[in-house]
MARDO-508912 format. One record per residue (C-alpha): residue in three letters; x, y, z. Coordinates in steps of 0.02 Angstrom, whole numbers, padded with zeros to 5 digits, always signed. Example, Ala and Ser with C-alpha at 12.3 -4.5 7.8 and 13.67 -1.06 7.14 Angstrom:
<papas>
ALA+00615-00225+00390SER+00684-00053+00357
</papas>
This chain:
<papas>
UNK+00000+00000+00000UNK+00069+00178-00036UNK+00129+00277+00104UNK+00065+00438+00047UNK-00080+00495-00046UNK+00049+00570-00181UNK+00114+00382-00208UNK-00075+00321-00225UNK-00086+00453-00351UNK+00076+00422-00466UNK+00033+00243-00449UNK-00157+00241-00493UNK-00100+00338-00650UNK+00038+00226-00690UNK-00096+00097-00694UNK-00229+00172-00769UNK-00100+00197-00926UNK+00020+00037-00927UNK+00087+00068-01082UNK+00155+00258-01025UNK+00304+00209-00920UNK+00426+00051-00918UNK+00408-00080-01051UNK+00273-00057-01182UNK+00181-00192-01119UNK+00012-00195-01224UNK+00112-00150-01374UNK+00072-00334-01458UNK-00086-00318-01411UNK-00126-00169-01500UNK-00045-00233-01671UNK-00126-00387-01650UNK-00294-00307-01665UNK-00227-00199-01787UNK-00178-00360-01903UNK-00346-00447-01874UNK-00436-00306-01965UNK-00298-00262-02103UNK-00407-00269-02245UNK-00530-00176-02171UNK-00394-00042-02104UNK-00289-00041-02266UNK-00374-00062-02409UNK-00271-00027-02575UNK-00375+00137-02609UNK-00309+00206-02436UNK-00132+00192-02502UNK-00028+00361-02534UNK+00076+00374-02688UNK+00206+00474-02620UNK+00254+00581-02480UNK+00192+00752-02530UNK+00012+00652-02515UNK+00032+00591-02360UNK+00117+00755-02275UNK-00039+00835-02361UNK-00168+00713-02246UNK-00059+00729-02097UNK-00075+00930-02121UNK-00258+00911-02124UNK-00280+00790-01985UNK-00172+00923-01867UNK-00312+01089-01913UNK-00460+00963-01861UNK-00522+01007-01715UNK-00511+00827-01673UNK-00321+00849-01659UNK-00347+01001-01545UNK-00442+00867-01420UNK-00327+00717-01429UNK-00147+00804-01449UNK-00052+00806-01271UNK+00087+00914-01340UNK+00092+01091-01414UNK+00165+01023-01596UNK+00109+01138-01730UNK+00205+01038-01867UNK+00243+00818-01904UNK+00355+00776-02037UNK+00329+00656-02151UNK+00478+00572-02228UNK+00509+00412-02315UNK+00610+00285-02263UNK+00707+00148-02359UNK+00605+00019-02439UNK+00701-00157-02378UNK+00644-00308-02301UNK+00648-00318-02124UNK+00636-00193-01981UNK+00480-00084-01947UNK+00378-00013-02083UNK+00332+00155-02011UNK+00388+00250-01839UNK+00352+00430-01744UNK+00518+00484-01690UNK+00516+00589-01516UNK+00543+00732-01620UNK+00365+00708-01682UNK+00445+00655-01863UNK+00336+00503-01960UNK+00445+00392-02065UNK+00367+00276-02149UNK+00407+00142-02291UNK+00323+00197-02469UNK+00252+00019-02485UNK+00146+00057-02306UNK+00092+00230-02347UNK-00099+00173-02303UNK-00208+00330-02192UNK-00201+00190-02060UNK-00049+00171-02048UNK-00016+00363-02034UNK-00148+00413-01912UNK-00050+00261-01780UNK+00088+00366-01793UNK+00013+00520-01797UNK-00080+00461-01625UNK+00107+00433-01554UNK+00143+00611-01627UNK-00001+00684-01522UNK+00084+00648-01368UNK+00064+00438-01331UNK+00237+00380-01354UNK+00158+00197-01309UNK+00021+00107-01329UNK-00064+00126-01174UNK-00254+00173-01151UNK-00236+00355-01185UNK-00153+00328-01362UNK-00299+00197-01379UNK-00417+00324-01368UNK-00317+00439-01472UNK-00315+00316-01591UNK-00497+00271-01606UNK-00567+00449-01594UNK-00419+00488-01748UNK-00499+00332-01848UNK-00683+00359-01815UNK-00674+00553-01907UNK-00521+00520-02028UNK-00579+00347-02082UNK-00737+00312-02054UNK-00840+00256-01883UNK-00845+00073-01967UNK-00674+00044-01964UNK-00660+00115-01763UNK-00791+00014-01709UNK-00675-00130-01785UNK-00548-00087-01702UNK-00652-00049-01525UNK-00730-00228-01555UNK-00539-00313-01562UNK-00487-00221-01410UNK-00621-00258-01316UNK-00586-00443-01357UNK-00403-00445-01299UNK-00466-00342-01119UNK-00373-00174-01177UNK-00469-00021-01103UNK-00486+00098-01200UNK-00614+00223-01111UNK-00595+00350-00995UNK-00476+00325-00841UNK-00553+00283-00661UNK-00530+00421-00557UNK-00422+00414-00410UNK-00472+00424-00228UNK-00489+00596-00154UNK-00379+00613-00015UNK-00500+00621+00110UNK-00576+00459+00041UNK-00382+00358+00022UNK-00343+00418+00209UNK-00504+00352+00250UNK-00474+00188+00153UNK-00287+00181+00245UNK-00367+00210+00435UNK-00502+00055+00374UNK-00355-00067+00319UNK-00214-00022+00444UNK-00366-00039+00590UNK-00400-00215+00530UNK-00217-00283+00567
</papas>
């Protein structure tokens, strides 16, 4: 049990949010839901031809007002660059610096909103960049393909809906007095 109500705090949030600190730990979850709806997720029409196209998307994503709700950091600009197109290795990744690089064979919308969901502040894959995620896919894709993705989430126990509120302090000292009375 925490020894002060700060300590409850930190570690109800760490909890609420497992993917935030430490080891990504429902990374594989994630992309496994991800894979079981590929063809729904990345159709061949959702593909890019090049990066000007896909830096043109991201643009317009980032003056929704959708990106005003889910973005965590103050980022007025993500990058789009392409990477090298060789077997092996990860096909698209949001740098720290906020910068997308992505393969030119995995240019799908997809594929770019996951990153730009990292960009907006979720270095992880934790509950808040789930909801990032979904609410990014729902207006930029289509509700159809977030329900999808809600449905395979909700079948490998990921939460993806608001955190629990903590205690208030009043109510934690009160739980602390109950429990260290009963030993």
């Amino acid at each position: 049990m925490a020894k002060t109500y700060l300590e409850y705090k930190l570690e109800h949030r760490r909890r609420q949010n497992k993917g935030a600190i430490g080891k990504d730990s429902e990374q594989g979850k994630v992309y496994a839901s991800e894979w079981a709806i590929r063809s729904l997720l990345q159709p061949e029409s959702s593909k890019f031809e090049n990066v000007r196209d896909a830096q043109k998307f991201v643009d317009r994503v980032m003056k929704s007002k959708t990106w005003e709700k889910v973005r965590q950091n103050n980022r007025k600009r993500v990058p789009v660059v392409a990477m090298r197109d060789r077997s092996g290795g990860v096909n698209a990744l949001c740098e720290w610096s906020g910068e997308i690089k992505c393969k030119p064979s995995h240019m799908y919308k997809y594929v770019i909103i996951h990153e730009l969901a990292h960009a907006a502040g979720h270095m992880h894959h934790g509950r808040s960049f789930r909801q990032c995620l979904l609410k990014l896919t729902s207006q930029f894709l289509g509700r159809d393909k977030a329900d999808a993705l809600k449905a395979q989430f909700k079948k490998r126990n990921l939460p993806f809906g608001d955190a629990r509120k903590p205690l208030t302090e009043a109510q934690w000292n009160a739980r602390r007095d109950r429990l260290c009375s009963s030993i």
